[in-house]
N, C-alpha and C positions, 0 to 999 in steps of 0.2 A: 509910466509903468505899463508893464504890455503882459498881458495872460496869453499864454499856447497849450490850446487843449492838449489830451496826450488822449490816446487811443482808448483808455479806462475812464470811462466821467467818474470825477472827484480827483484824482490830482491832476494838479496846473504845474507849468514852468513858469514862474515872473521874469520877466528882464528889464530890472529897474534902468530907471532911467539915469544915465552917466554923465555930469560934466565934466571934463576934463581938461590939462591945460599943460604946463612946463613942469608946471610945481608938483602937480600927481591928478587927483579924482577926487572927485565927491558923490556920493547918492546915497537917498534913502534905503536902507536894507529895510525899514519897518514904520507903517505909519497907518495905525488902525482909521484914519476916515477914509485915503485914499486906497486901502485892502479895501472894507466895508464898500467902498463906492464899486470895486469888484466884482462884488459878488463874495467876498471873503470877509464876512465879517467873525472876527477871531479875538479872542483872550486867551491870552500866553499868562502861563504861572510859573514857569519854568524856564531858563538858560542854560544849554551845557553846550561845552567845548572840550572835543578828543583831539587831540594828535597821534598820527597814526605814519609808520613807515613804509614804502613800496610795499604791496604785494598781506597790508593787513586788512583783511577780511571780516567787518561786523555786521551781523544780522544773520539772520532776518529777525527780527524782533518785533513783537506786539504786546501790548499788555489784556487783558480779558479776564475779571471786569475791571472799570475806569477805563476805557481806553483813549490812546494820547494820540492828536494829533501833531505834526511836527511840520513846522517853516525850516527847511535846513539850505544850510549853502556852505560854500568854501573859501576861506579867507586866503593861504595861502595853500600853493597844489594842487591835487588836482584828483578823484572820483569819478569811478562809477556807482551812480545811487540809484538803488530799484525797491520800488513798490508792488507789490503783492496784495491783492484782493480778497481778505479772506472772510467773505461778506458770501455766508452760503444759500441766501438768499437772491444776492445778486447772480446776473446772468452772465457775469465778468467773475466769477468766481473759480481761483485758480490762476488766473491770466496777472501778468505783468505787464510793469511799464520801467525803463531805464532812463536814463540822461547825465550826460559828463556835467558836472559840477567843477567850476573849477579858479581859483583867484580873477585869473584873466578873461573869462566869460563872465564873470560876475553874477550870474543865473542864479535864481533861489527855485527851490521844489515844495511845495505843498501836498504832504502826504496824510489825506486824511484819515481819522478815526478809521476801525476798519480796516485796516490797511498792515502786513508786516511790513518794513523796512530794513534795507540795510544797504552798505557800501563799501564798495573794493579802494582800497588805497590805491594810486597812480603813480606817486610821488613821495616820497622820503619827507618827514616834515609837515605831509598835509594836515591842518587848521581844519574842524571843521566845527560850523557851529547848528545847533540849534533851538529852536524855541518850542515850547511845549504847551499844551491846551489844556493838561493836564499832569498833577504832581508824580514823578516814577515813584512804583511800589514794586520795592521787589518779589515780595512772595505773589504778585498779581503777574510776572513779566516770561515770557515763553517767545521761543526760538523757533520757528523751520527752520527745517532742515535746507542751507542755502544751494544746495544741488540737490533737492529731491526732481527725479527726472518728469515726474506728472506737470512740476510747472515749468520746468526748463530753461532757466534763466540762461543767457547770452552771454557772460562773464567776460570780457575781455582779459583772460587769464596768459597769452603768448608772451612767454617768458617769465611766468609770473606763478610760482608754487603758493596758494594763497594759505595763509598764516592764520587760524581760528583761534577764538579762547575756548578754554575747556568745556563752557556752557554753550557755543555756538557748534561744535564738534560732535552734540550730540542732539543738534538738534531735531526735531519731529517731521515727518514726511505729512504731508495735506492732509490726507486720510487721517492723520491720529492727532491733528492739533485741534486745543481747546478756539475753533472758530467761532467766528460773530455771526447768530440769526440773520 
């Protein structure tokens, strides 16, 4: 397994390690000694899995308080997932990190506590999973706003009118969201 820092210290990109052959692929998506050997040692409480069609847009999401950290990746299809720093303490506060997720990359993203999340569909179909540090509570769960222009996320949006749920469409510009000390 191989960590690639990203621009923001706290989230990683893994690129498990793949054998492959005629027959298809094998590799670990999860194995807490070798995380923990890391530098990521993590307890998941939680599993979830969306399917999502081109052009469906969720996030950015955080919870505050309990907040969840997420192992995410893409089983089949294909994402853009971005991390949001909303650590107003931190000197990265405000600032983003992106990266395609996708079946055929096989790449997982670690987006830690702290952190809003979310991701553009690429593909019709896309699978995505992931694991949580932490149980979701709803009345704890709040949105940015995924185009507020202060953090100005890069969307790879060309051809693509992105599709919100009614809770992500209104969600909070920087300035007004319940951020992390």
């Amino acid at each position: 397994m191989k960590l690639i820092e990203t621009a923001i210290p706290g989230p990683v990109i893994i690129e498990p390690q793949v054998f492959g052959d005629d027959r298809g692929f094998f590799m670990e998506s999860w194995n807490q000694a070798r995380f923990a050997d890391l530098g990521l040692d993590l307890s998941f409480v939680q599993d979830n899995h969306s399917r999502s069609r081109r052009g469906v847009l969720r996030g950015l999401h955080f919870q505050n308080p309990n907040p969840q950290g997420k192992l995410v990746r893409v089983v089949n299809g294909r994402v853009w997932d971005v991390a949001v720093d909303i650590r107003r303490s931190s000197p990265h506060f405000g600032q983003w990190v992106g990266v395609e997720l996708s079946a055929a990359n096989k790449r997982m993203f670690w987006v830690p506590p702290g952190f809003a999340h979310g991701f553009l569909s690429l593909e019709d179909g896309t699978d995505f999973l992931y694991k949580c540090t932490a149980l979701y509570e709803p009345a704890n769960e709040h949105s940015l706003l995924w185009n507020d222009p202060t953090v100005g996320i890069e969307w790879p949006l060309e051809g693509i009118e992105p599709e919100l749920s009614a809770k992500d469409q209104v969600g909070k510009p920087l300035a007004e969201i319940e951020a992390f000390a």
